[in-house]
C-alpha atoms as one frame of an Amber mdcrd trajectory, in Angstrom:
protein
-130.694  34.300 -14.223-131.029  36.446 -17.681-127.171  34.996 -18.164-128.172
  31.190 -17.791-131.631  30.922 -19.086-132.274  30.577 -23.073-134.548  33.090
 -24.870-137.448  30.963 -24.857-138.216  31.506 -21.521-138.655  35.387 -22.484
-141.869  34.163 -24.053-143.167  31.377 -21.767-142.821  33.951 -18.905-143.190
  37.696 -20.312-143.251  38.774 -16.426-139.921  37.998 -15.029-138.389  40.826
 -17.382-138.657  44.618 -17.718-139.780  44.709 -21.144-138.128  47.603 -22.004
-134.574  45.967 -21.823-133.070  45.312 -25.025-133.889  41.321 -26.525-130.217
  40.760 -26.603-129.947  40.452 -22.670-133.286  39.382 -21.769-132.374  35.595
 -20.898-129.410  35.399 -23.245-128.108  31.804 -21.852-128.344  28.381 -23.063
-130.391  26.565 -20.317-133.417  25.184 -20.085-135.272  25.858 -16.653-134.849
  21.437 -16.523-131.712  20.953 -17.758-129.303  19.145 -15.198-126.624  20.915
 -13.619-123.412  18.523 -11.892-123.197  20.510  -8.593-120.401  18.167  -7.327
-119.117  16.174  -3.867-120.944  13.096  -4.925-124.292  14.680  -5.187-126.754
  13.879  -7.256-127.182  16.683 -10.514-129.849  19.660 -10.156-132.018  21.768
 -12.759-130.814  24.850 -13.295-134.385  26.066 -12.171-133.631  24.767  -9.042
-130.111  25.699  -8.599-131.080  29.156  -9.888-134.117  29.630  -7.834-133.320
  28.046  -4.705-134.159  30.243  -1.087-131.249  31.999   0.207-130.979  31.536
   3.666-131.518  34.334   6.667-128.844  35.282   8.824-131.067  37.675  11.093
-131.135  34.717  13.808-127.661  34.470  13.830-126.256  37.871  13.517-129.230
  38.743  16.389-127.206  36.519  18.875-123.792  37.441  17.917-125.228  41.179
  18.734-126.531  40.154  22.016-123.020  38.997  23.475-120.499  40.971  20.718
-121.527  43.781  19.717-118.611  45.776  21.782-116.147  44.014  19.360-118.169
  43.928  16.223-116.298  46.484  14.074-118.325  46.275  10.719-120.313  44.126
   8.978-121.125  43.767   5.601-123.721  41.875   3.499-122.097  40.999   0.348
-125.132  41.067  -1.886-125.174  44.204  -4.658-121.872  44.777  -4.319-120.656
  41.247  -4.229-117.024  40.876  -2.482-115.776  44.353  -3.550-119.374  46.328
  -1.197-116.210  46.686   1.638-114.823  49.631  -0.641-118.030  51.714   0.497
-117.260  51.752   3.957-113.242  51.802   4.344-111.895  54.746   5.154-108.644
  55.700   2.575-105.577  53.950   3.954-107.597  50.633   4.050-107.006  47.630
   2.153-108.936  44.056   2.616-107.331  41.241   1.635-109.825  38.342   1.339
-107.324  35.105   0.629-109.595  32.318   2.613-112.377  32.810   1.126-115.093
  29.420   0.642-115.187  27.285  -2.385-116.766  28.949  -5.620-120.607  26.980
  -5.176-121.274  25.642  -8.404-124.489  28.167  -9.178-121.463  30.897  -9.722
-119.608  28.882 -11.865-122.594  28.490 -13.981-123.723  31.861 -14.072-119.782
  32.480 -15.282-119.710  30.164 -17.878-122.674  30.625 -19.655-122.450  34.539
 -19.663-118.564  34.153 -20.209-118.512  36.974 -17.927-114.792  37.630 -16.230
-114.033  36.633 -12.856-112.910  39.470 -11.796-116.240  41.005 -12.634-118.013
  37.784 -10.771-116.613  39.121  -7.614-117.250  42.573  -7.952-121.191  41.861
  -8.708-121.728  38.573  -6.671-121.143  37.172  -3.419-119.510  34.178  -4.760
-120.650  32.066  -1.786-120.623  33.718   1.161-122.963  36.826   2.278-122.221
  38.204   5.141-118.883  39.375   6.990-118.116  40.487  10.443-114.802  42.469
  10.935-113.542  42.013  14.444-110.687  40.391  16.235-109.497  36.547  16.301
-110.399  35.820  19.476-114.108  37.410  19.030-113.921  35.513  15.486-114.158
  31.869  17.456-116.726  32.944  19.518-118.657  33.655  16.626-117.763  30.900
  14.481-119.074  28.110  18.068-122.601  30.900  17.657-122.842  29.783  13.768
-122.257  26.163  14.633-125.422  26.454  16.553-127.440  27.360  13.801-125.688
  24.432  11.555-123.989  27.650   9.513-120.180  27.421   8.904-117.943  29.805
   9.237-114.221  30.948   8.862-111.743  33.845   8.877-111.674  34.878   5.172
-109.043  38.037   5.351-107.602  40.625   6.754-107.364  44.384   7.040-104.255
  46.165   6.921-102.353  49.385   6.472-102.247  50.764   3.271-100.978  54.360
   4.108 -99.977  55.441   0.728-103.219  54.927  -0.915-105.632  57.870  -0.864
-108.389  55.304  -1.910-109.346  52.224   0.000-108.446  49.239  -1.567-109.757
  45.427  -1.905-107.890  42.101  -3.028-109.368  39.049  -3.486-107.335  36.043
  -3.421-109.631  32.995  -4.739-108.940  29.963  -6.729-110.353  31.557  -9.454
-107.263  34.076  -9.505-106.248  37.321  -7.711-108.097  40.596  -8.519-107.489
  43.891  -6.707-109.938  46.502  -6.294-109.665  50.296  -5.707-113.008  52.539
  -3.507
């Protein structure tokens, strides 16, 4: 939010910062908590308050029932939040590399965080989730079953990547394939 948000709000609301961080990236954006924000497909324009402070939903329900009847072929999961798309690298073993190539659209709240702190997209992925949270690694046929469990809870879902081989890596590596470019990342 400090990356969106002007500096005015560091005075309005004193208590949404650690005022021991320097001034320079306490809410160091250009919005205003009402400016609009386009958020696209035909809908109508947000404030930035709202597309910044809106609920993230809970997967517990879902991930509960996928447990119930999976969890034999649930090999790992991951919630991609402080770590963004690049939290994988803590738990593959050297020889591992993830390629994520399907992932979802960019939402626009990531875009906007990008463009007003100019930050790189490679960087975007490594911190963020960029739209999707949570990943199960298991096999294709496992992967549908889950998919028809998410459909029940009005959640979509879809195969992002892969893991393969990477046998002459000693480190475990990560590749994100996006249309925001292709970034590879080493454990």
């Amino acid at each position: 939010r400090h990356e969106v948000f002007a500096n005015s709000l560091a005075s309005e609301f004193p208590q949404t910062f650690d005022g021991s961080l320097p001034s320079n990236l306490v809410y160091c954006g250009k919005l205003d908590l009402e400016d609009k924000v386009p958020i696209g497909d035909g809908r109508p324009d947000v404030t930035a308050g709202k597309l910044v402070l809106s609920p993230t939903r809970t997967y517990a329900p879902i991930i509960a029932k996928i447990l119930a009847s999976h969890r034999k072929q649930v090999h790992g999961m991951v919630h991609c939040s402080g770590g963004g798309q690049t939290k994988v690298l803590h738990f593959l073993k050297p020889g591992l590399h993830v390629i994520k190539d399907n992932l979802l659209p960019v939402p626009p709240l990531f875009s906007l965080i990008q463009e007003q702190g100019g930050t790189d997209w490679k960087e975007m992925y490594q911190v963020f989730n960029m739209g999707h949270r949570m990943e199960i690694y298991t096999d294709a046929e496992t992967a549908a079953r889950i998919f028809e469990i998410a459909k029940t809870f009005n959640v979509e879902a879809q195969i992002v990547g892969r893991v393969e081989a990477l046998p002459s890596s000693p480190k475990p590596q990560a590749t994100i394939k996006s249309e925001k470019g292709e970034f590879t990342y080493t454990g």
